[in-house]
C-alpha positions as CSV (number, residue, x, y, z in Angstrom):
1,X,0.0,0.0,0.0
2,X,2.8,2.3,0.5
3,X,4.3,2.0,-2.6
4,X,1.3,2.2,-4.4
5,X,0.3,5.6,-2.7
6,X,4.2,7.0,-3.4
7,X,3.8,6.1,-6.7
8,X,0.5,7.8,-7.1
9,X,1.7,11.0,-5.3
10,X,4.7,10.8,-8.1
11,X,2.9,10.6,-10.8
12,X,0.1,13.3,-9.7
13,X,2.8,15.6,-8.8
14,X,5.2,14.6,-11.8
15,X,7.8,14.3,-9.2
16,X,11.2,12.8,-10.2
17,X,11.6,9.9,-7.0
18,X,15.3,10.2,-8.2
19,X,16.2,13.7,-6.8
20,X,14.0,13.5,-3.7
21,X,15.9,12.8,-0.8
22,X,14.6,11.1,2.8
23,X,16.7,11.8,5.1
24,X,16.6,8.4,7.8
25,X,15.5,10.4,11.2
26,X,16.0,8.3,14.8
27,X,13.0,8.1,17.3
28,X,14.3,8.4,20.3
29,X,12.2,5.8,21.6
30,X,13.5,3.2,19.4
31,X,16.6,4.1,18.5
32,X,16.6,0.9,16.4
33,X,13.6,-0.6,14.5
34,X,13.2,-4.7,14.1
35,X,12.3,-6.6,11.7
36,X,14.7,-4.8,8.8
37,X,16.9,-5.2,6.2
38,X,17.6,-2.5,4.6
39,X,20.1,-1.6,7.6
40,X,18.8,2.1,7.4
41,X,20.9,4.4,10.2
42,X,19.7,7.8,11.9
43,X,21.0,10.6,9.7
44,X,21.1,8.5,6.3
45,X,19.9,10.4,2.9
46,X,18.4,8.2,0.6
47,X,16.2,8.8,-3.0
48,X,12.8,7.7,-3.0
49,X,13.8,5.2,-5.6
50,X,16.0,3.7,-3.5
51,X,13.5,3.8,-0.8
52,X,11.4,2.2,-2.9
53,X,14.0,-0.7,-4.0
54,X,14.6,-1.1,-0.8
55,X,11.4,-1.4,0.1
56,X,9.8,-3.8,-2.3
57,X,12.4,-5.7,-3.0
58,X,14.7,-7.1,0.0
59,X,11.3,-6.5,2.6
60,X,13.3,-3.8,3.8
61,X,10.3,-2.4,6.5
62,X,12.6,0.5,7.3
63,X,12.4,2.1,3.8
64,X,8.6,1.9,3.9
């Protein structure tokens, strides 16, 4: 569902997901999220593209 809504925001928008960067914020209640693999870290700039790839692809929960 994520995606799916990124995706539509993109294309309504006619955003590039290339050149929009996320930057990879810490809660400071949990410093560290389970359940990833996209080993995202507090302070890490990423595109939505990758985001996405990371995402979709490896089951990354952190990019989503």
């Amino acid at each position: 569902m994520t995606a799916s809504v990124i995706m539509k925001m993109i294309e309504k928008h006619g955003l590039n997901p290339d050149k929009i960067e996320v930057r990879i914020l810490q809660l400071s209640t949990t410093p560290f999220l389970g359940g990833t693999s996209a080993e995202l870290l507090p302070k890490d700039k990423l595109s939505v593209t990758e985001l996405m790839y990371g995402m979709m692809l490896p089951s990354g929960n952190d990019a989503a």
